[in-house]
PyMOL Python script that loads the backbone (N, CA, C, O; Angstrom):
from pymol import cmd

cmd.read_pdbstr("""\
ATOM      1  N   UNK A   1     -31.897-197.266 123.277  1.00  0.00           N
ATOM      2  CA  UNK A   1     -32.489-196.126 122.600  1.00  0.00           C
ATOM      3  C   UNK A   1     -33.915-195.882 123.079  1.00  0.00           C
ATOM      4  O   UNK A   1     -34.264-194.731 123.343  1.00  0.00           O
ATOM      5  N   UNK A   2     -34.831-197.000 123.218  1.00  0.00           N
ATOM      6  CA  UNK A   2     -35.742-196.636 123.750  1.00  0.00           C
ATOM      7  C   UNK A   2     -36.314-196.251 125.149  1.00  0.00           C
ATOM      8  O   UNK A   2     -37.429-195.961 125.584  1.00  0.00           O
ATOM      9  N   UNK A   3     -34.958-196.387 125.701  1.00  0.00           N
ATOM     10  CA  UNK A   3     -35.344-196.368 127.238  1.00  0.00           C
ATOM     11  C   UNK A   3     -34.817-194.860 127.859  1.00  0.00           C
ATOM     12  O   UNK A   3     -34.947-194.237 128.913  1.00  0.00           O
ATOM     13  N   UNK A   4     -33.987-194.623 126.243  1.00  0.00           N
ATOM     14  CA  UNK A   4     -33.423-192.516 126.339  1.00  0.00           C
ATOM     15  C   UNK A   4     -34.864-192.267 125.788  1.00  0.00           C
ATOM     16  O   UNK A   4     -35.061-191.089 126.087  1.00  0.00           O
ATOM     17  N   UNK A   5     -35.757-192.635 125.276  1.00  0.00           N
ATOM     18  CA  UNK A   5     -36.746-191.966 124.532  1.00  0.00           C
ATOM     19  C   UNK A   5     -37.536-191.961 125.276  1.00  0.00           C
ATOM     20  O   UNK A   5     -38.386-191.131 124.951  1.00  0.00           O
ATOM     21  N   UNK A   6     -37.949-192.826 126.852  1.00  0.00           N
ATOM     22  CA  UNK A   6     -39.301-192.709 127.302  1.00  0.00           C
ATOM     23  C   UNK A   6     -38.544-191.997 128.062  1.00  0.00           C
ATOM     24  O   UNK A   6     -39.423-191.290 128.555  1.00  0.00           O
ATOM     25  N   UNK A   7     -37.293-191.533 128.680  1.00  0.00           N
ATOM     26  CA  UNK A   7     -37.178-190.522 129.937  1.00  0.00           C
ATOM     27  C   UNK A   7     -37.339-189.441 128.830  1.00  0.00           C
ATOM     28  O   UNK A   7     -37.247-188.436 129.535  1.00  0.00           O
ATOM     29  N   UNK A   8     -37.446-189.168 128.079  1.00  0.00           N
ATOM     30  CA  UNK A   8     -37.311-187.943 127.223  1.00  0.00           C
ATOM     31  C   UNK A   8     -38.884-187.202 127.551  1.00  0.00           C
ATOM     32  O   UNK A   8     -39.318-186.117 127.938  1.00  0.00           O
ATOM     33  N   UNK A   9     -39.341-188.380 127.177  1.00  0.00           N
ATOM     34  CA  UNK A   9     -40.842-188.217 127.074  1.00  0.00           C
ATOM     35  C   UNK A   9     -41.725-188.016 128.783  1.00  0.00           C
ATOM     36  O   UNK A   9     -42.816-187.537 129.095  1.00  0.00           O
ATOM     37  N   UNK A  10     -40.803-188.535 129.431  1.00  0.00           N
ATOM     38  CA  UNK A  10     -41.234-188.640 130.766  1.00  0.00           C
ATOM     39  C   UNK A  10     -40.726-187.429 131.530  1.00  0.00           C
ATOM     40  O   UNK A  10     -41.487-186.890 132.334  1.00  0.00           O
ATOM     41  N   UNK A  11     -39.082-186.799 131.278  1.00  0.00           N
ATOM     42  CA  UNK A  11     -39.051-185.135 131.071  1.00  0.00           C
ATOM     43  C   UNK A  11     -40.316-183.951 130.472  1.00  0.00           C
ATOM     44  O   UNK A  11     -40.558-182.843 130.949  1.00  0.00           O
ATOM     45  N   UNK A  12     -40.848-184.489 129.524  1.00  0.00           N
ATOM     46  CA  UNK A  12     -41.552-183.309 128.836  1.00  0.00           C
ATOM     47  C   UNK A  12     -42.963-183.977 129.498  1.00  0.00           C
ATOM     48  O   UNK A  12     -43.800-183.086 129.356  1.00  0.00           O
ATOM     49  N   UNK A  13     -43.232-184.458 129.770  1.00  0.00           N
ATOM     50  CA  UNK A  13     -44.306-184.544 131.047  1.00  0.00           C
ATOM     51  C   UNK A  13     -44.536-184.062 132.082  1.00  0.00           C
ATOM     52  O   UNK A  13     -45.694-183.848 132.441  1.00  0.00           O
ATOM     53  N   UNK A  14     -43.497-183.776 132.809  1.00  0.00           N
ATOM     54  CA  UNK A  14     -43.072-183.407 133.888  1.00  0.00           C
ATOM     55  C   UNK A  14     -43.089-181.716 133.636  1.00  0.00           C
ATOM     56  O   UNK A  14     -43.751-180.869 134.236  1.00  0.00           O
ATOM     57  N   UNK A  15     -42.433-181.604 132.892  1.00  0.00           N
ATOM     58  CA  UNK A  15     -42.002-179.850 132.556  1.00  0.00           C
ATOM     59  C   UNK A  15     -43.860-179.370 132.052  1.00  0.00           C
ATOM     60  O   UNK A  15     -44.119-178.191 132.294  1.00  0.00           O
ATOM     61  N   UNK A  16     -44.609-179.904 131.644  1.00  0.00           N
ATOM     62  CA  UNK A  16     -46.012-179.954 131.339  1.00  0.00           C
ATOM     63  C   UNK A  16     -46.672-179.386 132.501  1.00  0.00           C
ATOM     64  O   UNK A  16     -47.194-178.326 132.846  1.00  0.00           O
ATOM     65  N   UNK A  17     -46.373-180.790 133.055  1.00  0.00           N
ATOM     66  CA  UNK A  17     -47.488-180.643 134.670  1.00  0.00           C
ATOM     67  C   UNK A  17     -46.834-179.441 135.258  1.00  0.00           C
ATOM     68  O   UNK A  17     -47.467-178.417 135.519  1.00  0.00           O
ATOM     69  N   UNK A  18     -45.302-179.610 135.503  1.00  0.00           N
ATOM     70  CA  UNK A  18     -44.796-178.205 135.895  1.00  0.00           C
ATOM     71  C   UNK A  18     -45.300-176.750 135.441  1.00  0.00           C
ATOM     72  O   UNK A  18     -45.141-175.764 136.161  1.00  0.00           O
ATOM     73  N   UNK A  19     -45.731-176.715 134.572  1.00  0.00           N
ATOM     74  CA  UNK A  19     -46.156-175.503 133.728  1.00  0.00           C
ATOM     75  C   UNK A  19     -47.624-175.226 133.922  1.00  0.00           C
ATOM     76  O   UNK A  19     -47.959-174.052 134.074  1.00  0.00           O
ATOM     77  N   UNK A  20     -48.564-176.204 133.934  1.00  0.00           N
ATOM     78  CA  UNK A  20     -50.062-176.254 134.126  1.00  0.00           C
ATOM     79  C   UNK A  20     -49.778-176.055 136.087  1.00  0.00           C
ATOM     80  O   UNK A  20     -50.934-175.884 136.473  1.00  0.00           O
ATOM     81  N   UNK A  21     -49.214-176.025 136.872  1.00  0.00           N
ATOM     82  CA  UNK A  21     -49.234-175.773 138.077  1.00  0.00           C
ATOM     83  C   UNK A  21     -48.913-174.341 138.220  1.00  0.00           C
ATOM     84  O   UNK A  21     -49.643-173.561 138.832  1.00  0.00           O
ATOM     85  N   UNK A  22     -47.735-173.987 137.608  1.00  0.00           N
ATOM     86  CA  UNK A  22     -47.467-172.784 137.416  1.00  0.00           C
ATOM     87  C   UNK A  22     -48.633-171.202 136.915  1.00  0.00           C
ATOM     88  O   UNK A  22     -48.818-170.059 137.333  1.00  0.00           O
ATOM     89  N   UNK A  23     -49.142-172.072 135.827  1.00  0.00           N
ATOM     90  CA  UNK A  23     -50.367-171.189 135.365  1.00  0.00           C
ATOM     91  C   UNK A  23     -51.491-171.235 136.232  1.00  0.00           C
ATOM     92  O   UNK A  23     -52.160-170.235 136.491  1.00  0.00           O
ATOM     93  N   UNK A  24     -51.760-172.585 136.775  1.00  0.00           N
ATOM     94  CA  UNK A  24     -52.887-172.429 138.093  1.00  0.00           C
ATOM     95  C   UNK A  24     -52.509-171.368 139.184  1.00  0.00           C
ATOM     96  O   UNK A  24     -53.207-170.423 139.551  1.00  0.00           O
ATOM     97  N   UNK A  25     -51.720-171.592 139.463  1.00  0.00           N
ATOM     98  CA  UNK A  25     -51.112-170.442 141.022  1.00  0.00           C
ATOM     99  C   UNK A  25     -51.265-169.101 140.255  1.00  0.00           C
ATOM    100  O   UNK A  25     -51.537-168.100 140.917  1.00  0.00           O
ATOM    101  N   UNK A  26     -51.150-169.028 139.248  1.00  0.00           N
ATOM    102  CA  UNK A  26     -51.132-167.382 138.161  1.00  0.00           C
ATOM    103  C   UNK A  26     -52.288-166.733 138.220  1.00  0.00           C
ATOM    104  O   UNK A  26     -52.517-165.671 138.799  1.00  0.00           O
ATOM    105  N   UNK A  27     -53.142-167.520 137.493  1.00  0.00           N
ATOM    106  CA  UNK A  27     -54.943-167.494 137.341  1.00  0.00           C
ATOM    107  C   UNK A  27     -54.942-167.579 138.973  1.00  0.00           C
ATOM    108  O   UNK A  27     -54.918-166.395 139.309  1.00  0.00           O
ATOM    109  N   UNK A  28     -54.952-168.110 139.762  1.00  0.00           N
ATOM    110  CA  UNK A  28     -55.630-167.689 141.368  1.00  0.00           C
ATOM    111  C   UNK A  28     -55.354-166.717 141.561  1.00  0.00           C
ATOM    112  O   UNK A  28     -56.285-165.993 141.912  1.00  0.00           O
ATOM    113  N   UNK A  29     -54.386-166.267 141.499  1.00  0.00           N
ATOM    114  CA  UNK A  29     -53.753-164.826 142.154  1.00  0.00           C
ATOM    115  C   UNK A  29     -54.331-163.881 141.509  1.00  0.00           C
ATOM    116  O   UNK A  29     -54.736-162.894 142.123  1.00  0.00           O
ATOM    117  N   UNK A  30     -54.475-163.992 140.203  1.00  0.00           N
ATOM    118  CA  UNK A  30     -55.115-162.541 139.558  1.00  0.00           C
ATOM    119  C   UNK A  30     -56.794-163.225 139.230  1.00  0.00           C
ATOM    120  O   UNK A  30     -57.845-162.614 139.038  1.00  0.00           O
ATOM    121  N   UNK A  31     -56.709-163.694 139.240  1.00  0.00           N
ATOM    122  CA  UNK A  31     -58.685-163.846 139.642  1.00  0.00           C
ATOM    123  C   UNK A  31     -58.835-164.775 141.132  1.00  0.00           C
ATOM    124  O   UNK A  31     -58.730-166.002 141.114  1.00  0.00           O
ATOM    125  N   UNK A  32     -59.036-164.166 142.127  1.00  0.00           N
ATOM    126  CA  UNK A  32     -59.265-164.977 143.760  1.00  0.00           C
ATOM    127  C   UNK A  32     -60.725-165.001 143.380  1.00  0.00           C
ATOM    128  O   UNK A  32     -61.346-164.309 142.573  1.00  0.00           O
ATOM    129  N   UNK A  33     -61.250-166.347 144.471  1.00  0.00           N
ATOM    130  CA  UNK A  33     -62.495-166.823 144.382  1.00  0.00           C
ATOM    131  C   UNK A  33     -62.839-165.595 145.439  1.00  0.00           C
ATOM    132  O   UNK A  33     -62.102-165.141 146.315  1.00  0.00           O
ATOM    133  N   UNK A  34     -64.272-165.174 145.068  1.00  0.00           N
ATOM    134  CA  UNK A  34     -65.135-164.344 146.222  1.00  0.00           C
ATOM    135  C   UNK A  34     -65.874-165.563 147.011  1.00  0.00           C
ATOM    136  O   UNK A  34     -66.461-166.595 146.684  1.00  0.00           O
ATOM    137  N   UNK A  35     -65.515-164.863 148.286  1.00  0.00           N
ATOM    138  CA  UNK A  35     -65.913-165.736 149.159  1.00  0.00           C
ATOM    139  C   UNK A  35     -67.068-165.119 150.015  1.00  0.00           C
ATOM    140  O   UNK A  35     -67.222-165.627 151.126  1.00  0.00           O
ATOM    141  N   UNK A  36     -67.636-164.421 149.772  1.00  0.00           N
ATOM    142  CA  UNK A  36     -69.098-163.448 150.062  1.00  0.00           C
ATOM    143  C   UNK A  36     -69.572-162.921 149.576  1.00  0.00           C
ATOM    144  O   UNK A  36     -68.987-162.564 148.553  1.00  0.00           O
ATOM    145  N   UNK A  37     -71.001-162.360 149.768  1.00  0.00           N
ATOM    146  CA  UNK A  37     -71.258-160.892 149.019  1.00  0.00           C
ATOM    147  C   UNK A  37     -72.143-160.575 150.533  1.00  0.00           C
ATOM    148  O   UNK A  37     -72.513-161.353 151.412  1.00  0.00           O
ATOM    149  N   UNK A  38     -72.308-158.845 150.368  1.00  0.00           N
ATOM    150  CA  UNK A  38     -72.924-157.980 151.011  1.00  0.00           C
ATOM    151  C   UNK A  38     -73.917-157.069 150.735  1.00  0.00           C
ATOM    152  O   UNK A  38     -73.484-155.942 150.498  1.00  0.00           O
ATOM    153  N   UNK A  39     -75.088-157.197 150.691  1.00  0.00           N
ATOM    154  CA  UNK A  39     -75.793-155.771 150.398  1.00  0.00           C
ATOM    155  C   UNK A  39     -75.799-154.542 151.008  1.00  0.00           C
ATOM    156  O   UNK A  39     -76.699-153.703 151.027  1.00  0.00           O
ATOM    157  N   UNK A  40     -74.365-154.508 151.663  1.00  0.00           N
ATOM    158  CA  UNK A  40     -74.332-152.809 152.292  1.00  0.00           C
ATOM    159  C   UNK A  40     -72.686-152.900 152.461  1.00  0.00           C
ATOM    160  O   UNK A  40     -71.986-153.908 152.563  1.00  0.00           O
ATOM    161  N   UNK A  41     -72.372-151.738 152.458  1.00  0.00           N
ATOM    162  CA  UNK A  41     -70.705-151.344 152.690  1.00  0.00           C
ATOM    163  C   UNK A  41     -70.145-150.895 153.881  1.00  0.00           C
ATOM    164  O   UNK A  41     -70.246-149.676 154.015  1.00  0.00           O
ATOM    165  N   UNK A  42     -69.675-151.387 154.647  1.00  0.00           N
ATOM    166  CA  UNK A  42     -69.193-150.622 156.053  1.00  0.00           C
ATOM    167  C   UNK A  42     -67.979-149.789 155.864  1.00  0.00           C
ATOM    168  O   UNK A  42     -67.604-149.306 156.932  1.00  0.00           O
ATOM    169  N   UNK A  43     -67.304-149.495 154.923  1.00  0.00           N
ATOM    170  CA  UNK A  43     -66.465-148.797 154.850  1.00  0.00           C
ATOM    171  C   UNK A  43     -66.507-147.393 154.763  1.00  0.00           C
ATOM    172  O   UNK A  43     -65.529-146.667 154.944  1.00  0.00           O
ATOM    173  N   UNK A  44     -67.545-147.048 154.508  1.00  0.00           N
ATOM    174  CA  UNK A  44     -68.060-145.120 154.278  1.00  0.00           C
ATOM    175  C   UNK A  44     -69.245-145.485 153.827  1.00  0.00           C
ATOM    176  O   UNK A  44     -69.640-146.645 153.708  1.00  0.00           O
ATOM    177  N   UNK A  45     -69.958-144.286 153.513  1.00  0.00           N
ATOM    178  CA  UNK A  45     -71.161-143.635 153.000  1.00  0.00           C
ATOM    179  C   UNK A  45     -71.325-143.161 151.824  1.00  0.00           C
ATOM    180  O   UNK A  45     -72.061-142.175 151.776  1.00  0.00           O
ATOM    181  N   UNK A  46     -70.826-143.579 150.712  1.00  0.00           N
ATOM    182  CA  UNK A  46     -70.466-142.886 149.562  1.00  0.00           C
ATOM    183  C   UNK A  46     -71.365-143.093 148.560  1.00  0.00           C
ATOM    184  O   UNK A  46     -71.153-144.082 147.859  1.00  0.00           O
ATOM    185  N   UNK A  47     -72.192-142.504 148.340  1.00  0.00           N
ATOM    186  CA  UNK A  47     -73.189-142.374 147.229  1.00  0.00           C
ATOM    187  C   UNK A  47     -73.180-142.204 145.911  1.00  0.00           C
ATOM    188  O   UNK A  47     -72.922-141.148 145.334  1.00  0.00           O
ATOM    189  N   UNK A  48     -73.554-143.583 145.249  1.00  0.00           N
ATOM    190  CA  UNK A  48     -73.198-144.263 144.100  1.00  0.00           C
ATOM    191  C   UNK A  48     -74.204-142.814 142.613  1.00  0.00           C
ATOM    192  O   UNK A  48     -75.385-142.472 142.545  1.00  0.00           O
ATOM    193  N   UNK A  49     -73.279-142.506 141.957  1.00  0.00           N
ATOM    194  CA  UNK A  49     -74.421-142.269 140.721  1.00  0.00           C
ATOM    195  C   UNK A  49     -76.010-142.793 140.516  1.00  0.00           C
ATOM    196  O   UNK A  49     -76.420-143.909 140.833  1.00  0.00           O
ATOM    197  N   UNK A  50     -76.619-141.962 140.049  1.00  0.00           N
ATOM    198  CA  UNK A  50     -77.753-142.634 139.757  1.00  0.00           C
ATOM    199  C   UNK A  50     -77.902-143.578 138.322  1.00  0.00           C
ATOM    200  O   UNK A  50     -78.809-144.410 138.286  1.00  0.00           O
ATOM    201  N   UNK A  51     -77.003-143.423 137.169  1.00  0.00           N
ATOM    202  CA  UNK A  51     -77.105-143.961 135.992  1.00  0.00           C
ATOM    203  C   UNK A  51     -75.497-145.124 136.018  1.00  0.00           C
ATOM    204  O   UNK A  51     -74.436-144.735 135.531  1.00  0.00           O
ATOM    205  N   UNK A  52     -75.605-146.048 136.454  1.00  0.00           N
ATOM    206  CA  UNK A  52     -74.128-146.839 136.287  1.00  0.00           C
ATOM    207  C   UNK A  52     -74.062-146.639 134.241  1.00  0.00           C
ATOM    208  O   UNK A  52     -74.901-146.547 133.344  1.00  0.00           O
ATOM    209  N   UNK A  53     -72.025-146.663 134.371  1.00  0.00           N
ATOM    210  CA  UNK A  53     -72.202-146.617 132.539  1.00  0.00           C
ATOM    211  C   UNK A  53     -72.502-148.184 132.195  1.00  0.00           C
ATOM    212  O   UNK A  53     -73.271-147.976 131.257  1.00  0.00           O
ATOM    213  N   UNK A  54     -72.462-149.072 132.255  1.00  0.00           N
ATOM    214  CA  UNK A  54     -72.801-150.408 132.529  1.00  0.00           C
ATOM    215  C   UNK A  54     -72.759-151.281 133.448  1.00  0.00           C
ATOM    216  O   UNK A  54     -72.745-151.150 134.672  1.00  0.00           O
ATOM    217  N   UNK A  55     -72.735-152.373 132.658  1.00  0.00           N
ATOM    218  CA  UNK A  55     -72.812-153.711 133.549  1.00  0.00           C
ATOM    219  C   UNK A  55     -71.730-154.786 132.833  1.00  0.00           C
ATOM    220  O   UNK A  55     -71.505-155.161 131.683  1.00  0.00           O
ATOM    221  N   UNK A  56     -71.076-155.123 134.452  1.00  0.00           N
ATOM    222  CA  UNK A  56     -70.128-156.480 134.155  1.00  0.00           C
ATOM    223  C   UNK A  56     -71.216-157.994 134.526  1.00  0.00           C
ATOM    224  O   UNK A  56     -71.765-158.416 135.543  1.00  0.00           O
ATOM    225  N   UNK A  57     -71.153-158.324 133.491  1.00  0.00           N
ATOM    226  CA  UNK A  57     -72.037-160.083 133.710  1.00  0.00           C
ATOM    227  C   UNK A  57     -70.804-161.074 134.527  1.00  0.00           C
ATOM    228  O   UNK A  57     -69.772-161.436 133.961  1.00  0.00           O
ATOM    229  N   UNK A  58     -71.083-161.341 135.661  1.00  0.00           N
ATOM    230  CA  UNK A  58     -70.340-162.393 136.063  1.00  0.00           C
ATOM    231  C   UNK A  58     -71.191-163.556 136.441  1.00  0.00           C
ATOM    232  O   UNK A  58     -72.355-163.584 136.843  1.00  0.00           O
ATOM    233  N   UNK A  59     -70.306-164.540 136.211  1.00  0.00           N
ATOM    234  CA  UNK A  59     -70.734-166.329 136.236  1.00  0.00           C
ATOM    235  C   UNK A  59     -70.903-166.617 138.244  1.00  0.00           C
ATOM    236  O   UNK A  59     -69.789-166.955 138.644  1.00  0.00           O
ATOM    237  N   UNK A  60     -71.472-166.586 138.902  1.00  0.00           N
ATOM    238  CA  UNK A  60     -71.114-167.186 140.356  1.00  0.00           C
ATOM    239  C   UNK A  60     -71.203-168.525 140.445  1.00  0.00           C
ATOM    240  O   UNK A  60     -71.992-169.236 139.822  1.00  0.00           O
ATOM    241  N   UNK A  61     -70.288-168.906 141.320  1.00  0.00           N
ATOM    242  CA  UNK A  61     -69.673-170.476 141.932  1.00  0.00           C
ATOM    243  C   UNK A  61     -71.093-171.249 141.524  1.00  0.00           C
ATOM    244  O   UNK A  61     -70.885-172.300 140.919  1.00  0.00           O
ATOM    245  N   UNK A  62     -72.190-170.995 141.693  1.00  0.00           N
ATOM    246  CA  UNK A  62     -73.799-171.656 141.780  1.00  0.00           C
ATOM    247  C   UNK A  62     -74.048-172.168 140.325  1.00  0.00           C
ATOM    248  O   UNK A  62     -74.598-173.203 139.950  1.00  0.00           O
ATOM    249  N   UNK A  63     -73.382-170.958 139.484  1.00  0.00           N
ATOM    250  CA  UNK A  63     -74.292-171.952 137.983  1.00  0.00           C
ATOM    251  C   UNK A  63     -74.350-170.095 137.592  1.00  0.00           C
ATOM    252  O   UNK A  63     -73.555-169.585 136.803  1.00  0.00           O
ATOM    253  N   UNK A  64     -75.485-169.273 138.352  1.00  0.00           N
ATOM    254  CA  UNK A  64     -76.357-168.635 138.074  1.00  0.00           C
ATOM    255  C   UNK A  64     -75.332-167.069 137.590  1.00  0.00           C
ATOM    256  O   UNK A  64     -74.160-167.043 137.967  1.00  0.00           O
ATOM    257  N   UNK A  65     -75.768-166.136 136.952  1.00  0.00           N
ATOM    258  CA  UNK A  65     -75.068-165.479 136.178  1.00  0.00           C
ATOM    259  C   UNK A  65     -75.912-163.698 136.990  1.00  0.00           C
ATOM    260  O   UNK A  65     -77.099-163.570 137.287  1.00  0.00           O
ATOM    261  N   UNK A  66     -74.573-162.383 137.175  1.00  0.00           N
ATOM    262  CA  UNK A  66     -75.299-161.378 137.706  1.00  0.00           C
ATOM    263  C   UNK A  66     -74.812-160.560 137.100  1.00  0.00           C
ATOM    264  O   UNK A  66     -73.809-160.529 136.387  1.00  0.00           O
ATOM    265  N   UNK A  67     -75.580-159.814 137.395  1.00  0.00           N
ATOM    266  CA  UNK A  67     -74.990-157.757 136.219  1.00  0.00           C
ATOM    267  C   UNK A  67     -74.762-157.120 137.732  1.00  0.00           C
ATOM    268  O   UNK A  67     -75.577-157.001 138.647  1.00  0.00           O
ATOM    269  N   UNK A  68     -73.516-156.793 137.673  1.00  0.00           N
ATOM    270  CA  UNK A  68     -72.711-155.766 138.439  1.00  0.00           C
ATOM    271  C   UNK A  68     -72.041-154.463 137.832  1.00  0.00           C
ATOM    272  O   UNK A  68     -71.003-154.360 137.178  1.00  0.00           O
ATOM    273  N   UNK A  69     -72.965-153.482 138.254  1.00  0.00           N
ATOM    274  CA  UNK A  69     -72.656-151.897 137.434  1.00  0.00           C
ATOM    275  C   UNK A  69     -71.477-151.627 138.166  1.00  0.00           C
ATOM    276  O   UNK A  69     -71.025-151.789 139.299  1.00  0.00           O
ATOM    277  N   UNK A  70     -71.053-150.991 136.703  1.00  0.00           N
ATOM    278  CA  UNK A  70     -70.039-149.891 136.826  1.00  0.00           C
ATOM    279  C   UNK A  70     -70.276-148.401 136.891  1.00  0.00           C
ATOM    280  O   UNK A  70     -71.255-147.922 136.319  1.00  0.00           O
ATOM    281  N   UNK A  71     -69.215-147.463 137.725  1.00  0.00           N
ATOM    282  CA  UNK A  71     -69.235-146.215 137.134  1.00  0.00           C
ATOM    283  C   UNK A  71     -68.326-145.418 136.479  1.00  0.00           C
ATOM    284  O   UNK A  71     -67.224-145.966 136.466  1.00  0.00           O
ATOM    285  N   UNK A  72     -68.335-144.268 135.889  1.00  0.00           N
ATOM    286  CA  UNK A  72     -66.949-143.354 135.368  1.00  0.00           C
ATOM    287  C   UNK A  72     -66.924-142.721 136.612  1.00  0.00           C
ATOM    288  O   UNK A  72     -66.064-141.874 136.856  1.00  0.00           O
TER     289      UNK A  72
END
""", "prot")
cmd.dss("prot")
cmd.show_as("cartoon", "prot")
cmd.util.cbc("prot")
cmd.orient("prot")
């Protein structure tokens, strides 16, 4: 009996870690690490508003925390 009870337990371990791997590969895919930044755009010339409607606060890899405007 106890030796059905630790594979039991050693199943739902497994299906665990299985699941916490699963959600890691999830979270990467819909949040990817930035792996640069740029202070200029080579893609066009497109001239930003003068009033952004806010700011997104993001955390960077460093510690240190930035306000990145948005526009409508």
């Amino acid at each position: 009996m106890a030796e059905q009870d630790s594979s039991g337990i050693l199943a739902q371990l497994r299906n665990g870690v299985q699941a916490i791997n699963r959600l890691a590969q999830n979270l990467s895919s819909a949040f990817p690490v930035i792996t640069g930044t740029s202070s200029s755009a080579t893609g066009g010339s497109a001239t930003l508003p003068a009033n952004p409607v806010g700011f997104i606060t993001v955390t960077l890899p460093n510690g240190t925390s930035a306000r990145v405007p948005y526009y409508d």
